[in-house]
N, C-alpha and C positions, 0 to 999 in steps of 0.2 A: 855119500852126502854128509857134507858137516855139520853137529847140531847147530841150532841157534845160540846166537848172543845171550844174557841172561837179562841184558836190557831192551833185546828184541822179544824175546818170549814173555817179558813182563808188560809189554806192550799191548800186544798179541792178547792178552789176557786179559788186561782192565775192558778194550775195547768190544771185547764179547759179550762180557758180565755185566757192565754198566748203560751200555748203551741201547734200545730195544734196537730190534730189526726194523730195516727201512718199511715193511708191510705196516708195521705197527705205526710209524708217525704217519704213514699216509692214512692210514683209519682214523684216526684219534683227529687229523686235520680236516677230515672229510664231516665226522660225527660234528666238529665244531659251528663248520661251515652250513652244515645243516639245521643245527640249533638257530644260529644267527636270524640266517632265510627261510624258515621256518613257518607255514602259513598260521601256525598261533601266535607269530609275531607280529604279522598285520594290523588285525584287531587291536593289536594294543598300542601301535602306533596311532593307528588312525583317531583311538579313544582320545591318546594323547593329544594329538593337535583340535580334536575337536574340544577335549578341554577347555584348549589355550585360549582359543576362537571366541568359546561361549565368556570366559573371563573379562578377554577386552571386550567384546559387545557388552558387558555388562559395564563395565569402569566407564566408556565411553557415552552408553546411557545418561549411567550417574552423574559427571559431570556437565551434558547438556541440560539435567534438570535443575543442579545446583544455580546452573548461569541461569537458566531462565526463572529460573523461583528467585534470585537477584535481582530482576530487571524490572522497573515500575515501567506500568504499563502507558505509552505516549498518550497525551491527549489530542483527540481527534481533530483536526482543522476541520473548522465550520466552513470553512471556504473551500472543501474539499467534500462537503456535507450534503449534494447532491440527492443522496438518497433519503433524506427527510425531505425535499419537496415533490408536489405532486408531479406527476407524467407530465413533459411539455415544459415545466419548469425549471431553471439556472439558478443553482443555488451561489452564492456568491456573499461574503461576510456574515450578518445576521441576518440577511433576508432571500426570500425566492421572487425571482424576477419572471416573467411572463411576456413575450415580444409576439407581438401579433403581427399574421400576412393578408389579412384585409386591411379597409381601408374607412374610416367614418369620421364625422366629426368629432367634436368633443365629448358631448354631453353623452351620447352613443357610450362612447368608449370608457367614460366614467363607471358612465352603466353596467358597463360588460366587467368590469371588474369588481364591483359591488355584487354582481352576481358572484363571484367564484370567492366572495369574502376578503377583499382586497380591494386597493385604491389604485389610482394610476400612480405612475412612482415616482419615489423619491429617495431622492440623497444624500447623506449626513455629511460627506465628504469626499475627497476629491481622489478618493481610491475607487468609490460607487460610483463615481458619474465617468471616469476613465473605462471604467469596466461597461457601465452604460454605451457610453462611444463607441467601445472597440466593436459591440454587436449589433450595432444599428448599422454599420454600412451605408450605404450611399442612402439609405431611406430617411422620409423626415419621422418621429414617433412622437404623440401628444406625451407627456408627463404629467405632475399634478402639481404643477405652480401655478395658479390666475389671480389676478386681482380684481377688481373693482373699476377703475380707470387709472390712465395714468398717471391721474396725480396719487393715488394709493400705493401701498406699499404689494410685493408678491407675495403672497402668501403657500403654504402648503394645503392639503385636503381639509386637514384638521384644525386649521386656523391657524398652524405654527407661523409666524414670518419667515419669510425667507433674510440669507444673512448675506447674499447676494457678493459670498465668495466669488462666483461668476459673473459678469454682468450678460444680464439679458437683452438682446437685440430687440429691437424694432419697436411699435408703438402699440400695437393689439395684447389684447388683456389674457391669453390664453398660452400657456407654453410650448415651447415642442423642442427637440435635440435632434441629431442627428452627428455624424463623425467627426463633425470642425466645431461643433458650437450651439450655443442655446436661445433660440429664437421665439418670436412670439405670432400668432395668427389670429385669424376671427375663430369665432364660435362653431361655426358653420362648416368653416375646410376641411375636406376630408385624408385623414392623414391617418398613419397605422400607429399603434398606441404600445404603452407597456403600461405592466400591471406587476404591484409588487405589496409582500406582505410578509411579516417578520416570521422567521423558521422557528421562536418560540410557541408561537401560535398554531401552527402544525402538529408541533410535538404536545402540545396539553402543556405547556412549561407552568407550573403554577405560581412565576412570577408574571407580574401585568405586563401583557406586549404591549409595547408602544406601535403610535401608528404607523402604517409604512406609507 
């Protein structure tokens, strides 16, 4: 058998001395692999993402409080203010309304709201007497315009005149409404009433309620 080449044997040579045994990279790739996936790697991932977590919950925080420490706080619709008048009562502008399901004359029904510290009601304008209409429904209700006779002017509880934005039907000295319009009756018919009285005056407001 013929020696080797001198560039075969110098081959043959580096590839022994330089290069480990194939045993050795598969250990050395195995030991890697093992680091890697390692159950002390776990924990430290999971710290990680928990980190990240607690971060933005935090940042996210922050900025909802930023916006809301910006934001002036709405003022509250009185027409929406409900829960300053008593049980039974419709709060609506600056006053609480009261619709009664009996049925009595006039004077009666004055009464009945004199008792609860209120008058029969009234309305400043034609946003109250709409809202008035839409809850009276098919029934007639006394209100608190009357006058004197008909040659007199209507007045309110208080003595106010009436401005008789509306005009008032028929020829009897005593008010009433009902869902079409604002009519008049005797003293004596029995008819169901409202009662209405300013939401200042509920709440203790220490400026003077006017009357309702």
């Amino acid at each position: 058998m013929s020696a080797p080449e001198p560039a075969e044997a110098l081959v043959r040579l580096l590839s022994t001395t330089d290069s480990p045994p194939k045993d050795d990279k598969g250990k050395k790739f195995q030991r890697k692999r093992l680091r890697i996936f390692s159950p002390m790697s776990f924990p430290r991932l999971y710290c990680s993402y928990a980190a990240n977590i607690l971060l933005s919950g935090a940042v996210i925080a922050l900025s909802v409080a930023l916006s809301l420490s910006e934001r002036r706080p709405e003022p509250v619709s009185i027409k929406n203010a409900n829960g300053a008048c008593p049980r039974n009562w419709i709060g609506f502008g600056s006053k609480c309304f009261y619709f009664s399901e009996d049925t009595s004359n006039w004077t009666f029904s004055q009464n009945f709201c004199k008792e609860l510290e209120a008058h029969l009601a009234r309305f400043d304008n034609m946003e109250e007497l709409n809202f008035l209409k839409r809850y009276t429904g098919t029934f007639d209700y006394w209100i608190g315009l009357h006058r004197e006779s008909p040659k007199h002017t209507w007045r309110w509880m208080d003595n106010t005149e009436y401005n008789s934005s509306v005009p008032i039907q028929g020829v009897e000295n005593y008010a009433y409404l009902n869902s079409k319009k604002i009519s008049s009756a005797r003293i004596y018919s029995d008819r169901r009433w409202i009662c209405s009285k300013p939401i200042c005056c509920i709440l203790q407001c220490q400026i003077p309620c006017a009357s309702s």
